[in-house]
N, C-alpha and C positions, 0 to 999 in steps of 0.2 A: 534584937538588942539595940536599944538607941547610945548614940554614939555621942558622951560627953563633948559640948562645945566649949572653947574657952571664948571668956570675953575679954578683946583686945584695945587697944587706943589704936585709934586709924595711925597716927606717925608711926608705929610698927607695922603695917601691915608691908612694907617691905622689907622686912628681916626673912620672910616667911618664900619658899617655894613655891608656886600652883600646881596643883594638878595639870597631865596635859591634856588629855580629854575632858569630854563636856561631862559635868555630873549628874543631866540632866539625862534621860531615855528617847522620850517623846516626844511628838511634836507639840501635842496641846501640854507637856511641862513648860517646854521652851516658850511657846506663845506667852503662857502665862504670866513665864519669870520679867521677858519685855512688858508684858503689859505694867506689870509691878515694880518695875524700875523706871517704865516713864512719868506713871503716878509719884514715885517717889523722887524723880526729878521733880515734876511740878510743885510740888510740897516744898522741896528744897531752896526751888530760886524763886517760888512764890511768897513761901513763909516761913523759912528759911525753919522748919523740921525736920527731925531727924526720925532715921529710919534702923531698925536692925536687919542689917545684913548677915547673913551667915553662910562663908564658903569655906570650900575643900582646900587645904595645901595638903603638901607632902609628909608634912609634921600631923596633920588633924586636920579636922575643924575647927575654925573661928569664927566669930564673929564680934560685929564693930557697931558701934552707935554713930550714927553722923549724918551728914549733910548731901544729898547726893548731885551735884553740881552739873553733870554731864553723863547722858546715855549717848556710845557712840554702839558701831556694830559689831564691834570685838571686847572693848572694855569702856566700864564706867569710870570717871572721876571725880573722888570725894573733895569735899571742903579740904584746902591745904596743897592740893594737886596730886592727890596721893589716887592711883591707877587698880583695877581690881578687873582681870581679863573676865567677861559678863560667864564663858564657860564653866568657871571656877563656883560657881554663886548657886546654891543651893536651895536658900529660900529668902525672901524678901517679907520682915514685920513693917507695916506701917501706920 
């Protein structure tokens, strides 16, 4: 059963819980999801497109349209400064 996502405005994306484990299994997931957020860094501070993100809280799934400004090694930061831990992150559209 696929599990309804809501679509949110990145300025809420901290009203919201995360997850505290990774949502992710394996290793070639987790390679993947890096590789798909540092493309969608470059996208972001090169031409400044947006991306859909879609991760896990507490409450559900979300996901945001936006800007992806900074890949660090724990979490990414959207347009606005607004923070998203990279574990929580499920799948990357670009």
């Amino acid at each position: 059963m696929i599990t309804p996502v809501e679509l949110i405005q990145k300025e809420n994306v901290k009203l919201y819980k995360f997850v505290t484990g990774d949502v992710l299994t394996t290793a070639e997931e987790k390679k993947l999801r890096m590789a798909q957020l540092e493309k969608a860094m470059l996208l972001g501070n090169g031409y400044k497109g947006k991306v859909k993100i879609i991760f896990e809280t507490q409450e559900g799934a979300k996901a945001v349209e936006t800007t992806v400004w900074q890949t660090g090694q724990e979490n990414i930061m959207l347009k606005g400064g607004v923070n998203i831990p990279i574990r929580c992150i499920r799948e990357v559209q670009i």
